[in-house]
C-alpha positions in Angstrom: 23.3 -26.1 -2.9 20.4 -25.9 -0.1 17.3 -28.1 -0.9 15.6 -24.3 -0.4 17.3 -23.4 -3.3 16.8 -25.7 -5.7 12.8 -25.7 -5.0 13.0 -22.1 -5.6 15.2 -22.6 -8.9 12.5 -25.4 -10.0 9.2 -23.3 -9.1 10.8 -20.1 -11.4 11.7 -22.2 -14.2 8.4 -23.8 -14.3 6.7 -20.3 -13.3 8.7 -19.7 -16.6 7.0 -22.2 -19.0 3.8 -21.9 -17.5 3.6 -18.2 -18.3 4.7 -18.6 -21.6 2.6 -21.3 -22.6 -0.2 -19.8 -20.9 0.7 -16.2 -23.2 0.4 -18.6 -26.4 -2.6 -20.0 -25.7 -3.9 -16.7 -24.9 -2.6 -15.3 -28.0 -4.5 -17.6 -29.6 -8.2 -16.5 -27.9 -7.8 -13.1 -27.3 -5.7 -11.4 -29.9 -2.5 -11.2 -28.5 0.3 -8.5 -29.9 3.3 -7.6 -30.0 4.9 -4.0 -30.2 8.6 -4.3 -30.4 11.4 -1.6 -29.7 15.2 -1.8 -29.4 15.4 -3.7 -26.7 11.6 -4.8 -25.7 9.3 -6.8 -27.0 6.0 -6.0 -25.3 3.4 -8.2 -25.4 -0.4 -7.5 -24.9 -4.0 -7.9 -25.6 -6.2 -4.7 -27.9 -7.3 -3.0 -24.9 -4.0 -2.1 -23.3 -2.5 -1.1 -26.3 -2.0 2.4 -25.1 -0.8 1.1 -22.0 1.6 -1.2 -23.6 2.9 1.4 -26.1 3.1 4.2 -23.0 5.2 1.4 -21.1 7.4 0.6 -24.4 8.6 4.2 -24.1 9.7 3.8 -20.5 11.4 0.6 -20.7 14.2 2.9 -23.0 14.5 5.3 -21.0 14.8 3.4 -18.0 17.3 1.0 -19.9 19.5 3.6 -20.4 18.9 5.2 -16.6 20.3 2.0 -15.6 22.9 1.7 -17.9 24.2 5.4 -16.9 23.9 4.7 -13.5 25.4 1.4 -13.1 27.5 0.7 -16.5 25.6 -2.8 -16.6 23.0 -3.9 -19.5 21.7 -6.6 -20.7 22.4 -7.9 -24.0 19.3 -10.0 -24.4 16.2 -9.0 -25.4 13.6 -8.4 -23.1 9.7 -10.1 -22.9 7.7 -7.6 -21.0 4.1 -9.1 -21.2 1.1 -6.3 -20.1 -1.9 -7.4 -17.6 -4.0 -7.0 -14.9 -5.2 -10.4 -14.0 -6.1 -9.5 -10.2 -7.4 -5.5 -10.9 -4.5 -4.5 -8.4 -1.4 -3.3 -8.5 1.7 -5.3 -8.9 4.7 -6.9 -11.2 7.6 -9.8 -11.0 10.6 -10.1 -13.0 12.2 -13.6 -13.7 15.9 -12.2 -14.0 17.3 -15.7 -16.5 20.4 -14.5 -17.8 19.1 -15.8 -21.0 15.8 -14.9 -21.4 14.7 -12.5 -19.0 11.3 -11.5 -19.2 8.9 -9.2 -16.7 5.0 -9.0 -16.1 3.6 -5.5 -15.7 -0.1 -5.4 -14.1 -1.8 -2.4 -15.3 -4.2 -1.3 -12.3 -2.2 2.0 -10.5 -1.7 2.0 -7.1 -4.0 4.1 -4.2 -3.1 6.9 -2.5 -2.5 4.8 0.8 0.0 2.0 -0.2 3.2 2.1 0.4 4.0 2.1 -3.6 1.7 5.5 -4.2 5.3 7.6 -4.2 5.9 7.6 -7.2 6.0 9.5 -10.7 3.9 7.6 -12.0 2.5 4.1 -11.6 4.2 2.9 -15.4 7.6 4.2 -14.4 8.2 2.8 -11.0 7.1 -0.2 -12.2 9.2 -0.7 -15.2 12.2 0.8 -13.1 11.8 -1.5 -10.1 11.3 -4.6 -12.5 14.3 -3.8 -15.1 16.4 -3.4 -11.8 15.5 -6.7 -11.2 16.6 -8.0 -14.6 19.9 -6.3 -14.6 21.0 -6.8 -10.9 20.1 -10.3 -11.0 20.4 -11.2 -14.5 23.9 -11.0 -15.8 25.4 -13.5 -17.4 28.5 -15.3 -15.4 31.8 -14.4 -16.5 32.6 -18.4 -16.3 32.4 -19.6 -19.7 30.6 -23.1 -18.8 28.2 -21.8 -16.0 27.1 -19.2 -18.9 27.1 -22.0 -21.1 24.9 -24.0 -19.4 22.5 -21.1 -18.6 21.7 -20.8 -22.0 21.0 -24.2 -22.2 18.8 -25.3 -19.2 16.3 -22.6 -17.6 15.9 -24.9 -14.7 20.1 -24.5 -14.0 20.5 -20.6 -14.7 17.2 -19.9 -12.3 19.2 -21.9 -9.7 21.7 -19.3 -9.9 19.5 -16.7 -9.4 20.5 -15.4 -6.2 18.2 -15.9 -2.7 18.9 -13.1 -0.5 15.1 -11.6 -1.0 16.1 -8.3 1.1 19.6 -7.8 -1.0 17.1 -7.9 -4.2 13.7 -6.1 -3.0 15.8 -3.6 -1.4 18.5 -2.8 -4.4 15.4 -2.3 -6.9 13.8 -0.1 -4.2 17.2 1.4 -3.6 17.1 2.6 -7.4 13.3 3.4 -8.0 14.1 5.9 -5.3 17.3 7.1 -6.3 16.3 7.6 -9.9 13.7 9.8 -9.5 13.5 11.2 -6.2 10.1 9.5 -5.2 9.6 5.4 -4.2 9.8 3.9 -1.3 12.9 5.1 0.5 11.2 9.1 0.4 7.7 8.1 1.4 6.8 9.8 4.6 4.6 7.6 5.7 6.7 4.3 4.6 9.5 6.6 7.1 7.3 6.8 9.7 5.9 3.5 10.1 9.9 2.0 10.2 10.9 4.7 12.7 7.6 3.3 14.6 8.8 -0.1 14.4 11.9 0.6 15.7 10.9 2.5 18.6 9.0 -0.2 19.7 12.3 -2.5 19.0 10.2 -4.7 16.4 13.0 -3.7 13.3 13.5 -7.0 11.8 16.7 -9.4 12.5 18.8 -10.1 10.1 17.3 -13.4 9.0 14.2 -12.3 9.2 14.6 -9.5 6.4 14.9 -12.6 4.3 11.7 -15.1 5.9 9.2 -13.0 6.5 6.6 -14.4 9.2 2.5 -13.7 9.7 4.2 -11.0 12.1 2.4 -7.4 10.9 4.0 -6.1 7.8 6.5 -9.0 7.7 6.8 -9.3 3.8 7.6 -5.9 3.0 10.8 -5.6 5.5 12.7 -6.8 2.8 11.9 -3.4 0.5 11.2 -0.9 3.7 14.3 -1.9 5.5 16.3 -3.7 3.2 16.7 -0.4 1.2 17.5 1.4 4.0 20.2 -0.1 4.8 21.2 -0.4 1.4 21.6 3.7 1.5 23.5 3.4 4.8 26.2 0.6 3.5 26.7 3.8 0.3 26.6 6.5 3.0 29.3 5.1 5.1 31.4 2.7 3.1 30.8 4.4 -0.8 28.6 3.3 -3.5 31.4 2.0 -5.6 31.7 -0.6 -2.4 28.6 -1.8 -3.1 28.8 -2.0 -6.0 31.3 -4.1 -6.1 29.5 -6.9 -4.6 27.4 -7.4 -7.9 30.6 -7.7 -10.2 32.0 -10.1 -8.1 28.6 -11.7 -8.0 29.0 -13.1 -11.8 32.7 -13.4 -11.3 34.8 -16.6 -12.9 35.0 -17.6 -8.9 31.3 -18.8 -8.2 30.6 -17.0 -4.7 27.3 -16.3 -3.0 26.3 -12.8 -1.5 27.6 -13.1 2.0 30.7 -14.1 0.2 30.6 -11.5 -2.3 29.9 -8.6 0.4 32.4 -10.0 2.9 35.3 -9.2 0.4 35.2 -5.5 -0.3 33.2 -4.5 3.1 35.2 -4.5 6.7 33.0 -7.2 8.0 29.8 -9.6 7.4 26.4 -8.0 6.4 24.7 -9.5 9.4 27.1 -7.7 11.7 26.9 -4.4 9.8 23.3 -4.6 9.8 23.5 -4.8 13.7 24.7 -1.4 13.9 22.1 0.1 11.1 19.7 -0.6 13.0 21.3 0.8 16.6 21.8 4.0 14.7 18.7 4.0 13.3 17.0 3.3 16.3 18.9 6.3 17.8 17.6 8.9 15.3 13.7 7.6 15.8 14.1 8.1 19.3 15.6 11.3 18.9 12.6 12.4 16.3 10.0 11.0 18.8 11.2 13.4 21.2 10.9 16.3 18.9 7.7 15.6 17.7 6.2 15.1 21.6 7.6 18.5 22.8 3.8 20.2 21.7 1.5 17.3 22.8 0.8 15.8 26.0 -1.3 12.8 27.5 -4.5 15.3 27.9 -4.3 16.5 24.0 -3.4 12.7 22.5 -5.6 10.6 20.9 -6.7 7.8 23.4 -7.1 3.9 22.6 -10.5 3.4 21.9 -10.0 -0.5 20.0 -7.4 -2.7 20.7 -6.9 -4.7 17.6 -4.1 -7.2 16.0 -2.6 -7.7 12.7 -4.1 -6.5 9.5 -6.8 -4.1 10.2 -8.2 -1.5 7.6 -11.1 0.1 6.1 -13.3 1.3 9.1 -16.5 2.7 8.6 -18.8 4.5 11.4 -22.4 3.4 10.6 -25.0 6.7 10.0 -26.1 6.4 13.5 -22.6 5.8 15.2 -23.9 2.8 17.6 -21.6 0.0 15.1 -18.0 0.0 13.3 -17.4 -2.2 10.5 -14.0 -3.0 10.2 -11.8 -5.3 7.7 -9.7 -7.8 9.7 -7.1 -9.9 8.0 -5.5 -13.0 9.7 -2.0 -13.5 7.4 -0.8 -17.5 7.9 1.6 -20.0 5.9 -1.4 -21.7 4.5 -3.7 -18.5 3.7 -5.0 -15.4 4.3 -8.4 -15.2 5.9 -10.2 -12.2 5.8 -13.3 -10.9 8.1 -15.7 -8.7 7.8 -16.6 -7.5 11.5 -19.0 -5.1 13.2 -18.1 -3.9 16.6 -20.4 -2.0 18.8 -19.1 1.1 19.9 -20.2 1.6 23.3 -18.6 0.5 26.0 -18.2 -3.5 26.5 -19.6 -3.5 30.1 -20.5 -7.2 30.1 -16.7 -7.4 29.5 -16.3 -4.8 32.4 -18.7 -6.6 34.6 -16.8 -10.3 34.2 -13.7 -8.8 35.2 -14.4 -6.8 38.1 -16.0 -10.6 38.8 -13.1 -12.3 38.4 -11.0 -10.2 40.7 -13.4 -10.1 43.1 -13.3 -13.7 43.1 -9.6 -14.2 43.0 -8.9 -12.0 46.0 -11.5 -13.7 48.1 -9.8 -17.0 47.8 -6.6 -15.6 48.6 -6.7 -12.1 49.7 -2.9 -11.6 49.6 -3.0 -12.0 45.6 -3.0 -8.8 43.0 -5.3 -9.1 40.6 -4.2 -7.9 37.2 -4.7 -5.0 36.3 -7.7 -3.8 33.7 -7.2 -3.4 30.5 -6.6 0.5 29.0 -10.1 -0.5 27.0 -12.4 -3.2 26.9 -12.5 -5.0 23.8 -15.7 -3.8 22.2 -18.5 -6.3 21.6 -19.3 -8.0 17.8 -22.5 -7.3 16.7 -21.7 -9.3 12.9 -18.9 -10.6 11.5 -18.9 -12.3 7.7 -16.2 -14.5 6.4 -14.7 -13.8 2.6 -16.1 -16.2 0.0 -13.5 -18.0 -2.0 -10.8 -16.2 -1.1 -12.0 -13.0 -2.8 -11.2 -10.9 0.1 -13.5 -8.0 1.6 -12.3 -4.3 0.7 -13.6 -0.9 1.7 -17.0 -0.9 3.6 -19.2 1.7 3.8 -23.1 1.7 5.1 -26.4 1.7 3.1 -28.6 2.5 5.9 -28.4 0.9 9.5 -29.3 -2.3 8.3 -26.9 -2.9 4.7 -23.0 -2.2 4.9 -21.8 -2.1 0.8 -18.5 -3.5 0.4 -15.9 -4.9 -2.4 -14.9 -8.0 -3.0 -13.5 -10.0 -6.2 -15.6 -11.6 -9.0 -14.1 -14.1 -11.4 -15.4 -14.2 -15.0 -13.0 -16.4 -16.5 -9.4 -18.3 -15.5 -7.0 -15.8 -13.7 -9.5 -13.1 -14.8 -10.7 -11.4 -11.7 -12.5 -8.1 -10.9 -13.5 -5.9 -8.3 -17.3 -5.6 -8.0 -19.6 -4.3 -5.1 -21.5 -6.4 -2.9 -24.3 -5.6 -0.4 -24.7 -7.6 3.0 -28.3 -7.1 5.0 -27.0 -7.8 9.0 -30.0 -9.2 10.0 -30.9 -12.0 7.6 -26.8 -12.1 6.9 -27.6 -12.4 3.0 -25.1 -11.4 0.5 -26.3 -9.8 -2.7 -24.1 -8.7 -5.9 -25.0 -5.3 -7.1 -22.2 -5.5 -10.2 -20.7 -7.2 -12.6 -16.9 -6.9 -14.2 -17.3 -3.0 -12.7 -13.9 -2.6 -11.7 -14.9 -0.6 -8.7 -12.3 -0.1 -6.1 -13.2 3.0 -3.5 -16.7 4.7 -3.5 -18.7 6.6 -1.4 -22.8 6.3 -1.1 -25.7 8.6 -1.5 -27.2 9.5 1.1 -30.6 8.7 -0.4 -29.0 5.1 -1.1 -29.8 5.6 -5.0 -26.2 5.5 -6.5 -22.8 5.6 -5.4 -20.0 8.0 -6.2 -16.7 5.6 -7.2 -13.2 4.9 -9.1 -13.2 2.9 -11.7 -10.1 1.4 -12.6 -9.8 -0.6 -16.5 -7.3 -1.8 -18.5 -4.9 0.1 -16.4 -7.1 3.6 -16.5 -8.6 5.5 -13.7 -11.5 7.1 -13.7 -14.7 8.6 -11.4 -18.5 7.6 -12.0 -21.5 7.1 -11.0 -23.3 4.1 -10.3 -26.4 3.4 -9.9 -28.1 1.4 -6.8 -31.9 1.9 -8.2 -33.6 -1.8 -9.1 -34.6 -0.9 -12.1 -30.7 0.1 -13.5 -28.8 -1.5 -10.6 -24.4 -1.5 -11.5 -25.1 0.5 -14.0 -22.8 3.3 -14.6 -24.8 6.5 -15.2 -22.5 8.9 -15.2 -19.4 9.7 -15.9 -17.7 12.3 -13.7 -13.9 12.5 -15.1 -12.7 10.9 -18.9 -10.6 7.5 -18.3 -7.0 8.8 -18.2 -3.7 6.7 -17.8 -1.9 10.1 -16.4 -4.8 10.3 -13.4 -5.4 8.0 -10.9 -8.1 8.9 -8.9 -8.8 8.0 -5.2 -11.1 8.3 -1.9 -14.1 9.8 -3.4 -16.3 11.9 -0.4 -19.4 12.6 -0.8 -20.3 15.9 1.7 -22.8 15.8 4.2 -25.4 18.7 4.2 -26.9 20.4 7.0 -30.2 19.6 6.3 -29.8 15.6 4.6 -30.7 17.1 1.2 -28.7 15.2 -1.2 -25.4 15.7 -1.6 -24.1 18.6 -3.7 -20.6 18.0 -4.2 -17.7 15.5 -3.3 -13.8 15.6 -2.2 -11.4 12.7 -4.0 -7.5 12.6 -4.4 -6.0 12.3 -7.4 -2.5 12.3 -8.7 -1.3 13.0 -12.5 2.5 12.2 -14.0 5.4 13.7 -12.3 3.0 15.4 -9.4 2.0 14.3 -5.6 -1.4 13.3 -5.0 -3.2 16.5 -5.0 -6.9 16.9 -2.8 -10.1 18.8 -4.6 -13.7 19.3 -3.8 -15.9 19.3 -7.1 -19.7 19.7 -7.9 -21.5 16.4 -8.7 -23.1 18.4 -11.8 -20.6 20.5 -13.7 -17.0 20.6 -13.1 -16.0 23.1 -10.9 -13.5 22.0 -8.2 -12.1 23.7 -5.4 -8.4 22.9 -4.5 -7.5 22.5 -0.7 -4.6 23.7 0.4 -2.0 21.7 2.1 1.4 22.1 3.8 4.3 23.5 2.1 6.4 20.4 1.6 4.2 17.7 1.9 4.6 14.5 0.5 2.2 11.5 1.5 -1.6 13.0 1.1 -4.4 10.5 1.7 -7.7 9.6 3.8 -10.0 12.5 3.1 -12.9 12.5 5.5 -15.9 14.9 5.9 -17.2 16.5 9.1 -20.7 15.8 10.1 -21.8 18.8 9.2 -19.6 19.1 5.9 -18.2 22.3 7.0 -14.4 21.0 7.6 -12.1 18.1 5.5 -9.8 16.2 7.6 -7.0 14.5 5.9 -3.8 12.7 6.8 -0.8 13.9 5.2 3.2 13.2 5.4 5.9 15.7 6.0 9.4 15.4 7.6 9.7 11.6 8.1 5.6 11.7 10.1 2.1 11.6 9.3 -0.3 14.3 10.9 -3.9 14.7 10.9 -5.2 17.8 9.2 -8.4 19.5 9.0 -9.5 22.4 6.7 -12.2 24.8 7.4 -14.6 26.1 4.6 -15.9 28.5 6.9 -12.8 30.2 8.2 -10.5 28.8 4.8 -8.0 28.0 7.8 -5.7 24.7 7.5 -4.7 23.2 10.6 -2.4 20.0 12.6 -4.4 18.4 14.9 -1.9 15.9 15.6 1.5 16.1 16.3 2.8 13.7 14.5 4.2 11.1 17.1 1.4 8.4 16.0 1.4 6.8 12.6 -2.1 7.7 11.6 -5.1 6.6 9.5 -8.4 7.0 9.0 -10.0 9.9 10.1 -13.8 9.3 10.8 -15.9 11.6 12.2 -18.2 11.3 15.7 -21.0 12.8 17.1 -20.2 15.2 20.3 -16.8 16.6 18.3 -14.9 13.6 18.5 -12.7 11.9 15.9 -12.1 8.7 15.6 -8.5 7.5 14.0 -6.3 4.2 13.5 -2.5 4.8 13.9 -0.6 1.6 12.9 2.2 0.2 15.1 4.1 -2.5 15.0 1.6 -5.3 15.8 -1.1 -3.6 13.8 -3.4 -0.9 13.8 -5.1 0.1 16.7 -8.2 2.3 16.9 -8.1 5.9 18.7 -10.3 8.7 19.7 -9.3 12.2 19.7 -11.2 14.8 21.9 -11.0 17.8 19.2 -12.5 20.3 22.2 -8.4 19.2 23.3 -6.3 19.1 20.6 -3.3 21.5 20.5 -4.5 22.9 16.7 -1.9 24.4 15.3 -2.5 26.6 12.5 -0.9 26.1 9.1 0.1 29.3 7.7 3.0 28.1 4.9 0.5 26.8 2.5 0.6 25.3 -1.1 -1.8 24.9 -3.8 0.3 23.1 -6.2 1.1 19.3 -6.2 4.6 19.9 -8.4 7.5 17.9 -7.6 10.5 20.0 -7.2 13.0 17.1 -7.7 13.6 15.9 -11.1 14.8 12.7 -12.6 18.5 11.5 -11.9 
């Protein structure tokens, strides 16, 4: 057994113990209970009781998905215990043969992961983890191994199987193929792995397994391990496959390479080799189609060469600074930055390397110099460091002076929450505006007296308004939608007006059970809502972003295997592409002088662009829908 292994076997055994005896000391300060089914036993505190008794009712119904689809179950009783220690969204699954138990964390997912595909945040969940359980968890058909499992955690963890990609990608494999949504059928998920492979930056075999601080690394093992998952059943049968996990728990102890190599014509590694050339192939083959109506004088052009994990850019009132989230992903830590670029042009930058060359050819005139870069990297104006490892999420500006961002406050041991923060550039001083709010995305008045937000508690999402006045500062004072476990709400907009008046009415996302995420504009007082159409078909919707003169709504939404941006117009009630769909993108944010600024994400990060929209080859959107229904049921 590798010394890997056994780590990994000791650190889930005691990962095991901990939790539990962590869950009964909780029990004991904060009233835990236990609601118990068939099958379940669900575990949680008062106020996710209606999460918890919601999540009960999936756990049957995916039980017997699972045991339908893959004539497997597990005889043991499951632990699912219900939190939301980080306000994210997330879950694990310790797959013991013996006593398998699962963690669900409450908080839904937004519109822009690579997880929003879904029919709803409690089912994909419950689905992904169970899979988990019952691929990994059955008992060994050997008589003393199984013995011994029941005895000693620490020995049936060990047998827990370590291929990460054969285990991420068979529960992702499922969650898709169970309900026609996840993470095989997101557009945007597709378009970001045909990206990568264009590029030739698909993962190795190996590295499906260890990821690396290499963009994206970690979730390989779920984007393209299920992928090639679906092509193993697509050319060699599912009842191949499916094979490999009944020999798995055979009498004969074998691992997966052995397992696979017995019922498939030849190793995994080599029949991932030619996934991935015929993969390759049919990206290439959809880059040319999507290309045939663009060209270089209509494409958006680089306008900010960045690396690794970049997100959340925000265009200050004025336009003269960016303020960007940068995260830097290493063995040890993350570390994440809060930076300001300026967005003019860098032409101290231009300056020392027309200097350079100058130099270099006049000590040897036969030398090339290189040649300049496509864009100068912009200049920093600011850059703040997270604080504890709390992270830095979704800037937006104040006034010229003040960007408002989210970080993480802790209120008590593995209790954290996401609050709003306020950092003045000038005297670099940091200054929390709430407390335990639970604020993820939001959007500020243009008066600076209260933002618009969504506040996701105890697993329920909701939109309100917050106050930024000194005398009632965090306070919510407002409540624009009721707290709803079957809506998750996302992106609030607030929309500019012509004359700065305040603002009048806002665009969000939102997404209810068994629907795609669905874009509205609505009045700040009253509910009426307007819904914007979108195109027939689509899929992935997110990244609403207002005109400068609130007239038109661009958006970024998925359809056939690429992500395009969109913009409506109010005026004309016209939908439009303005992309073609060849770049993965991001991010609208609107410019003075009718230019857009956008990321599109490629396989060392996203990158920054600017798109000319006097240029664009707009194509008009005639086939239309108003509806966010699903038309594919449950398996």
């Amino acid at each position: 057994m590798k010394a890997s292994k056994v780590l990994t076997a000791i650190t889930l055994a005691l990962s095991s113990i901990a939790f539990n005896s962590q869950a009964e000391l909780v029990d004991n300060a904060q009233n835990w209970q236990t609601f118990e089914t068939e099958n379940f036993r669900v575990h949680f505190t008062p106020e996710y009781r209606q999460w918890a008794l919601s999540s009960a009712r999936e756990m049957e119904v995916v039980r017997q998905f699972i045991k339908e689809q893959q004539g497997r179950v597990l005889t043991e009783k499951v632990d699912a215990y219900i939190v939301d220690p980080y306000n994210a969204a997330n879950g694990f699954a310790l797959p013991l043969s013996h006593r398998p138990y699962m963690a669900f964390f409450a908080t839904p997912p937004q519109s822009d992961t690579i997880i929003a595909n879904s029919t709803g945040w409690q089912q994909l969940l419950v689905l992904h983890e169970y899979v988990h359980l019952v691929h990994l968890g059955q008992k060994s058909r050997s008589k003393w191994r199984n013995n011994l499992a029941n005895w000693y955690d620490i020995y049936d963890a060990s047998q827990i199987n370590e291929e990460r990609w054969v285990s991420e990608g068979y529960a992702t494999l499922l969650e898709s193929k169970l309900t026609g949504r996840g993470r095989l059928f997101n557009n945007q998920v597709e378009a970001i792995i045909q990206q990568f492979a264009r590029q030739g930056a698909l993962p190795s075999y190996s590295q499906l397994n260890a990821g690396d601080d290499s963009f994206m690394s970690g979730a390989m093992a779920y984007l393209v391990g299920v992928r090639y998952l679906k092509w193993l059943e697509e050319n060699y049968g599912e009842d191949t496959l499916d094979a490999v996990w009944t020999r798995w728990s055979a009498v004969e102890q074998r691992d997966f390479e052995k397992a696979f190599k017995g019922v498939f014509p030849d190793t995994a590694k080599n029949l991932y080799r030619r996934f991935i050339a015929e993969y390759t192939y049919k990206a290439m083959q959809h880059e040319t189609q999507l290309t045939a109506h663009s060209n270089e004088d209509n494409r958006s052009k680089l306008w900010l060469d960045l690396t690794g994990y970049t997100s959340d850019p925000s265009l200050s009132p004025q336009g003269d600074h960016l303020a960007i989230v940068e995260t830097q992903r290493r063995e040890e830590g993350n570390t994440t930055k809060l930076t300001i670029y300026k967005t003019g042009e860098n032409t101290k930058g231009i300056e020392e390397f027309a200097k350079k060359s100058k130099e270099l050819l006049a000590d040897d005139p036969h030398d090339i110099a290189d040649k300049a870069p496509s864009v100068f990297k912009r200049e920093v104006a600011y850059s703040l460091n997270q604080r504890n490892n709390r992270g830095i999420k979704n800037p937006r500006w104040l006034d010229k002076d003040t960007v408002i961002y989210g970080s993480s406050s802790l209120t008590k041991k593995n209790s954290y929450h996401q609050d709003l923060f306020s950092w003045h550039l000038p005297t670099n001083t940091i200054k929390q505006l709430t407390t335990s709010a639970n604020i993820r995305r939001f959007d500020i008045s243009n008066d600076g007296q209260f933002v618009i937000a969504e506040r996701s508690r105890f697993g329920n999402s909701q939109l309100v308004k917050v106050s930024l006045a000194p005398e009632s500062l965090g306070e919510v004072i407002a409540e624009l939608t009721p707290q709803s476990l079957e809506h998750v709400y996302d992106f609030p907009r607030l929309r500019p007006t012509l004359d700065g008046s305040p603002a009048r009415s806002f665009a969000y996302i939102s997404s209810s059970l068994n629907n795609k995420w669905q874009l509205k504009v609505r009045q700040l007082e009253g509910e009426q809502e307007q819904i914007i159409p979108l195109p027939e078909n689509y899929q992935f919707l997110s990244f609403p972003e207002w005109s400068k003169d609130g007239q038109s709504l661009y958006f970024v939404a998925g359809l056939d295997s690429a992500t395009r941006l969109y913009k409506y117009d109010f005026l004309d009630e016209a939908l439009s592409a303005i992309t073609s769909g060849e770049q993965v993108v991001t991010w609208p944010m609107a410019k003075a002088g009718n230019e857009l600024l956008h990321m599109a994400i490629n396989a060392q990060g996203p990158d920054i662009y600017q798109l000319d929209l006097n240029k664009v080859n707009e194509q008009i959107i005639t086939n239309t829908t108003s509806t966010s229904a699903m038309t594919v049921n449950l398996a």
